[in-house]
VOGU-3710 file (C-alpha; in Angstrom, 3 decimals, decimal comma):
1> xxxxxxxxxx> -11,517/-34,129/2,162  -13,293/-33,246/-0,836  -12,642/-31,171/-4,312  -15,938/-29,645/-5,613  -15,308/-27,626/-8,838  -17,714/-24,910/-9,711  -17,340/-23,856/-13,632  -18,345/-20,539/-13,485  -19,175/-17,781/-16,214  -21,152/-20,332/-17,938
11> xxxxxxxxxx> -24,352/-22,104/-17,517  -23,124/-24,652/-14,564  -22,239/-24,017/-11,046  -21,623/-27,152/-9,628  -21,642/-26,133/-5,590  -22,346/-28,857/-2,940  -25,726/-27,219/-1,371  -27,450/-23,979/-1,900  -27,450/-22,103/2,009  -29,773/-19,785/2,824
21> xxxxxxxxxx> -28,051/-16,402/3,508  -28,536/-12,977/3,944  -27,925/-11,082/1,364  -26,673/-13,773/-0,836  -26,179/-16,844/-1,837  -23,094/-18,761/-0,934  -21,910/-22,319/-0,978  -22,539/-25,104/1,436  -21,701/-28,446/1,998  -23,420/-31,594/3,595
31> xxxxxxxxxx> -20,945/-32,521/7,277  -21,608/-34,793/9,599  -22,761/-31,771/11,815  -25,465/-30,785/8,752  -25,246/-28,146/6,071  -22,766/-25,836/6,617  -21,491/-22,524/4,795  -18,081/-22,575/3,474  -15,681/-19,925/4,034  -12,131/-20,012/5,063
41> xxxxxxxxxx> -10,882/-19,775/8,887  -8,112/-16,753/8,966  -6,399/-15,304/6,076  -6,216/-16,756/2,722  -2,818/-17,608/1,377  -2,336/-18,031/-2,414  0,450/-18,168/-4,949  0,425/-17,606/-8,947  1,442/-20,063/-11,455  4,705/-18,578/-12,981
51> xxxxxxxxxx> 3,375/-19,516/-16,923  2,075/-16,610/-18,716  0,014/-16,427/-22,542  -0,177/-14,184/-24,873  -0,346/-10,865/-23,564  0,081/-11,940/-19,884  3,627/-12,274/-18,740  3,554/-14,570/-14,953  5,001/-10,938/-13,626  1,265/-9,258/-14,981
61> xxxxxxxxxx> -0,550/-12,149/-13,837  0,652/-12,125/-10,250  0,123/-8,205/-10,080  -3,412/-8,166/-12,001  -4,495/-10,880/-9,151  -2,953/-8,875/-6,454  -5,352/-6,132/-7,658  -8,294/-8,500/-7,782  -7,905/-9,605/-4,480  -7,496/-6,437/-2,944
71> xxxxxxxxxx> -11,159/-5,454/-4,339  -12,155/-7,535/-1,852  -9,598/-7,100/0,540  -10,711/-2,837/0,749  -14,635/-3,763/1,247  -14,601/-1,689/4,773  -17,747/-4,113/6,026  -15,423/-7,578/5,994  -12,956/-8,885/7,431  -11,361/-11,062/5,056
81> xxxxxxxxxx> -7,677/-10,956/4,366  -5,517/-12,273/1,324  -1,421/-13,024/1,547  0,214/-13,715/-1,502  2,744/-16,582/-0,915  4,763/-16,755/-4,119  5,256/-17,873/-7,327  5,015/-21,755/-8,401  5,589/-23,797/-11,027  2,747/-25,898/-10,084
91> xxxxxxxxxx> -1,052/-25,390/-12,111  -4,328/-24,825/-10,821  -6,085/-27,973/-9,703  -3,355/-29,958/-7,995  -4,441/-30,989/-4,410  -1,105/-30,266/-3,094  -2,563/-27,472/-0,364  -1,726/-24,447/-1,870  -4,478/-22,339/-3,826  -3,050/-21,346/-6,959
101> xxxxxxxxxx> -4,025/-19,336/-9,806  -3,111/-19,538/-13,826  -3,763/-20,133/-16,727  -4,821/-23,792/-18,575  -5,341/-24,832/-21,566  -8,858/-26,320/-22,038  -10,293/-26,139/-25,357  -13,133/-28,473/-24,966  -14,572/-25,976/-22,381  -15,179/-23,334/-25,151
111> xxxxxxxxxx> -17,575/-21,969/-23,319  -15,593/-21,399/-19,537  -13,557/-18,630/-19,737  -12,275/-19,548/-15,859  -12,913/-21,555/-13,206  -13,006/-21,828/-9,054  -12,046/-25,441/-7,525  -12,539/-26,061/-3,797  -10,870/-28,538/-1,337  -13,374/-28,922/1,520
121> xxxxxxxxxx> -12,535/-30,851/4,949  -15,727/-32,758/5,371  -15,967/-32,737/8,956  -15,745/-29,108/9,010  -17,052/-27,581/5,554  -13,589/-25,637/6,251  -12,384/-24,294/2,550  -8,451/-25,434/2,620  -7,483/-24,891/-0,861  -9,220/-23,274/-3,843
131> xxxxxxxxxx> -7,442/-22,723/-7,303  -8,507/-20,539/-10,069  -7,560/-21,118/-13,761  -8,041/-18,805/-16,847  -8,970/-20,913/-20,082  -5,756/-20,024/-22,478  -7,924/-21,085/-25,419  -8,995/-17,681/-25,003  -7,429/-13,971/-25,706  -6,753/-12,446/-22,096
141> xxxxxxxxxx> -5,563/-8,503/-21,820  -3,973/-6,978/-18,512  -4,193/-3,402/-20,056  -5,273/-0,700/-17,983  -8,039/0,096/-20,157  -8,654/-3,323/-22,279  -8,320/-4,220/-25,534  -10,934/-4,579/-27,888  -11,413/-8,346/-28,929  -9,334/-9,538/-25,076
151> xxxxxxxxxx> -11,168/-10,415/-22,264  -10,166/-9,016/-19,035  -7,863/-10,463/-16,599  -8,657/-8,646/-13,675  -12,701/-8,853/-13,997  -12,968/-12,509/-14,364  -10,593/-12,695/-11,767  -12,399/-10,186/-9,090  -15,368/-12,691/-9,848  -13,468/-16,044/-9,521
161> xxxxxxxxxx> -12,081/-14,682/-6,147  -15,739/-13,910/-4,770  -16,021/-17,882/-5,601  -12,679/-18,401/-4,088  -13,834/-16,648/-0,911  -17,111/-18,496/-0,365  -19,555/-16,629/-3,130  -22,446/-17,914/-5,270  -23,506/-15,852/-8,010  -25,853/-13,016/-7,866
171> xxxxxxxxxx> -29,117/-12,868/-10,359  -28,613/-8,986/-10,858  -28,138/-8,715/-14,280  -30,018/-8,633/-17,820  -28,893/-10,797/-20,477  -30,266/-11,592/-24,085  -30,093/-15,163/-25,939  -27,878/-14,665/-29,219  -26,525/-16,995/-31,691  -25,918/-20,477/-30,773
181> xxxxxxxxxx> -27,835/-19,977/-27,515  -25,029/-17,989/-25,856  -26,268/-15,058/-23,831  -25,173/-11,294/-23,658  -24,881/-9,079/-20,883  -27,198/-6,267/-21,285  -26,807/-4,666/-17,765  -25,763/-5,967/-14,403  -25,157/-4,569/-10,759  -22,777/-7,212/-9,401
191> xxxxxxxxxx> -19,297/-8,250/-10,662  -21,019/-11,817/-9,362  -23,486/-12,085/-12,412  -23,145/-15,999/-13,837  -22,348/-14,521/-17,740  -19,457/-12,322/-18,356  -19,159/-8,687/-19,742  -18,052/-8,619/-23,425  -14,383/-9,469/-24,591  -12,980/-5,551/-24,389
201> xxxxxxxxxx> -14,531/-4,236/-21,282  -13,329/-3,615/-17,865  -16,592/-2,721/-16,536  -16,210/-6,043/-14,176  -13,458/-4,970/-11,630  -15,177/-2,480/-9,313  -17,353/-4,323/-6,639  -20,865/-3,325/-6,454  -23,124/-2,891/-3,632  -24,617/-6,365/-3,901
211> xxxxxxxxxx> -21,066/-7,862/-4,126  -20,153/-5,852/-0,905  -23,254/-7,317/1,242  -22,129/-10,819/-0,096  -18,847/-10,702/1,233  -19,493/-8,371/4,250  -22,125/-10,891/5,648  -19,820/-14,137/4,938  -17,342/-12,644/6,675  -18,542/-9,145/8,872
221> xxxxxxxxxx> -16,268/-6,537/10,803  -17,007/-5,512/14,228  -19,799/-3,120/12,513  -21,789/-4,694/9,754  -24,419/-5,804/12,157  -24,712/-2,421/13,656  -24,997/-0,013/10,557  -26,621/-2,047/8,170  -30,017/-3,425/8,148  -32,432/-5,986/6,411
231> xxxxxxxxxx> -35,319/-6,807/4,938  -37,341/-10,384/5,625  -40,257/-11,862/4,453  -42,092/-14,389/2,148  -42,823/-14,403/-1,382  -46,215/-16,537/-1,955  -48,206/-17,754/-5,059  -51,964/-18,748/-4,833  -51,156/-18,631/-1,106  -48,075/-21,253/-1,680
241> xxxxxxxxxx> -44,580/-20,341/-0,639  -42,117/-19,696/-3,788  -38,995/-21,416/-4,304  -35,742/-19,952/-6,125  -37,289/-16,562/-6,490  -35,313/-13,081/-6,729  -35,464/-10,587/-4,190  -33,785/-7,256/-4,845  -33,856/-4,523/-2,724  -33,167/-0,810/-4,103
251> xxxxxxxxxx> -32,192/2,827/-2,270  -33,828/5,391/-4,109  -31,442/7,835/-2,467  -28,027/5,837/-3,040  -29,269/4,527/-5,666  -27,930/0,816/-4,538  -29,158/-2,631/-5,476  -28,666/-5,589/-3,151  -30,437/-8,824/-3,660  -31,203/-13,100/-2,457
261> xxxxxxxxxx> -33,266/-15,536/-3,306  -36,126/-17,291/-1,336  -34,443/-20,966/-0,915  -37,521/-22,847/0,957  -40,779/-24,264/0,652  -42,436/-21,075/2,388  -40,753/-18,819/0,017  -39,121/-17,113/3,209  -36,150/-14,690/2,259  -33,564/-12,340/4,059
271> xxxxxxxxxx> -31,696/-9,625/2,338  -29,159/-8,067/4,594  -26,467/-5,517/4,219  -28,675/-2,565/3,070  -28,459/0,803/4,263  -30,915/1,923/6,788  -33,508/4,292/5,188  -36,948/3,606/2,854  -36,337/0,580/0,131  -38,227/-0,743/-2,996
281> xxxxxxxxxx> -38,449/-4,190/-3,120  -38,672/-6,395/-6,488  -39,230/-9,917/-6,948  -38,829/-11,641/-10,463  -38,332/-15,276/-11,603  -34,616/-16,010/-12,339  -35,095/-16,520/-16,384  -31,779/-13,954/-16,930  -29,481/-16,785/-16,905  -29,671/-20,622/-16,526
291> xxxxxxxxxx> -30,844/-21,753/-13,474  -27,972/-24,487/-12,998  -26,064/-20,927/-12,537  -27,905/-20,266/-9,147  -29,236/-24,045/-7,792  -28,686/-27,602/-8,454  -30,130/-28,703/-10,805  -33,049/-30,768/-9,600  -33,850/-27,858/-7,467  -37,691/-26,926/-7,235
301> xxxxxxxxxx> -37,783/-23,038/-8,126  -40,277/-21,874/-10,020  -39,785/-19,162/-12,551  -43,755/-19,395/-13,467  -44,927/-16,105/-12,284  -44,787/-12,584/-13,218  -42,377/-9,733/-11,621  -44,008/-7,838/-8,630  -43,458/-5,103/-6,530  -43,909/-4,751/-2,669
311> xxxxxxxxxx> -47,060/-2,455/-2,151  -45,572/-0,069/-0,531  -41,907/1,129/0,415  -40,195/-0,712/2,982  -37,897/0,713/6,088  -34,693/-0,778/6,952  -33,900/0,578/10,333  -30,089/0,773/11,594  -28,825/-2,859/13,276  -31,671/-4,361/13,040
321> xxxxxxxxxx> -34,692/-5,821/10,278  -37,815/-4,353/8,722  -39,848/-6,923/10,183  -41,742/-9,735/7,730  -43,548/-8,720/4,551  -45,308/-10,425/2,182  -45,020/-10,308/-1,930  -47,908/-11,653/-3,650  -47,107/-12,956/-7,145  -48,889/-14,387/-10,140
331> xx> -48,841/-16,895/-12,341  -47,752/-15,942/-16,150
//
């Protein structure tokens, strides 16, 4: 067995092995079978450390995460399931086999507002324990409608759980460098977005469409397959595959934004999830965020082109794929 710890909401994610998925990017780990996907087998049992802070008694932790979890819980396209086993005494990152959430202080990690650990078996790339802590060094509100100046419990946790549950983050978002290099959200579309909203919103607790492909593909219903769809295809430079570009898919008549990444050397990419019907497709280099957010970092990708658009708009039929397309891009 193995502990991996990915810092997220900051510029790392440390995650064994970017996988290839459909419709996003999850976590992976090198087994003796290969490179597998990790996700847990059955439900997922976890219990909340019974210290609170400032504004977060242990009672509004536990019921904050029980609304966090059930964001995920509700998506009617998975089949993942969450059991809350208690209150402990213990704190996040003890491999004793339970996951457990709450709160640490870490004050040299003034820039991690929380973070998702992992406890892998290696012969399986089973997940059998994952713990979540909230950086105390920080001001956390639980009020139903924030507080200005607090961050908010229950969006960083909905986005540490979609790590918890198997989830890389998701490029759909615009940020701008400020002072001291830190970056601000402008916009995003996914509560999976690498930087979080501003201290005072609670914009991050409803799932978005992109965040309901992720999690509906790592772990489907009986249906996904059959009324969704996907798009496939290549994007290419100077006749060269592309690696580590981002592939986003829009609905002009729902409006919805659903995107992945081409992770090999022939730029090949599969965005699944997306309701049948016509679809724009957008590819851009991932310069919204630190790369180290999306890949390891001696990955290959190559941000040195220019957005493009598909030439024309693509179908997603019902069940099954649009069939392969190519997106030409340039250099900048």
């Amino acid at each position: 067995m193995r502990r991996g710890i990915s810092i997220v909401l900051t510029a790392a994610l440390m995650a064994a092995y970017a996988v290839p998925a459909a419709a996003y990017l999850k976590f992976g780990v090198q087994v003796t079978s290969g490179n597998v996907t990790l996700k847990w087998k059955g439900t997922v049992r976890y219990f909340v450390s019974d210290t609170g802070v400032t504004g977060v008694s242990p009672a509004a932790l536990q019921s904050t995460a029980a609304r966090a979890f059930s964001s995920w819980e509700a998506v009617p396209t998975a089949s993942i399931a969450y059991q809350f086993g208690g209150m402990t005494s213990a704190l996040p990152g003890a491999d004793d086999g339970r996951s457990t959430l709450g709160f640490l202080q870490e004050p040299e990690l003034d820039r991690v507002l929380a973070s998702t650990s992992f406890l892998i078996d290696l012969s399986t790339g089973e997940l059998l324990e994952s713990d979540i802590f909230f950086n105390s060094v920080f001001p956390w509100s639980v009020a139903p409608s924030g507080e200005p100046g607090r961050y908010d419990l229950e969006s960083i946790a909905v986005h540490e759980i979609g790590h918890l549950s198997g989830l890389g983050h998701s490029a759909l978002g615009e940020s701008e460098l400020g002072e001291g290099g830190r970056r601000r959200v402008l916009a995003t579309g996914t509560v999976m977005f690498p930087i979080a909203f501003a201290a005072g919103t609670t914009a991050g607790r409803a799932l978005r469409a992109d965040d309901i492909a992720g999690i509906s593909d790592l772990y489907p219903d009986g249906k996904y397959g059959e009324d969704t769809g996907s798009i496939s295809g290549r994007v290419t430079k100077n006749g060269q595959g592309v690696f580590g570009a981002h592939i986003v898919a829009f609905n002009p008549a729902t409006g919805a934004l659903v995107g992945n990444f081409s992770l090999d050397e022939l730029g090949r990419f599969s965005i699944a999830g997306l309701t049948p019907g016509l679809h724009v497709v957008r590819v851009e280099p991932v310069d919204d965020a630190d790369l180290e957010s999306f890949f390891e970092s001696e990955s290959p990708a190559d941000i040195d082109f220019r957005a493009a658009y598909h030439d024309r708009l693509v179908g997603v039929p019902r069940g099954g794929d649009s069939g392969a397309i190519e997106i030409k891009v340039a250099g900048k």
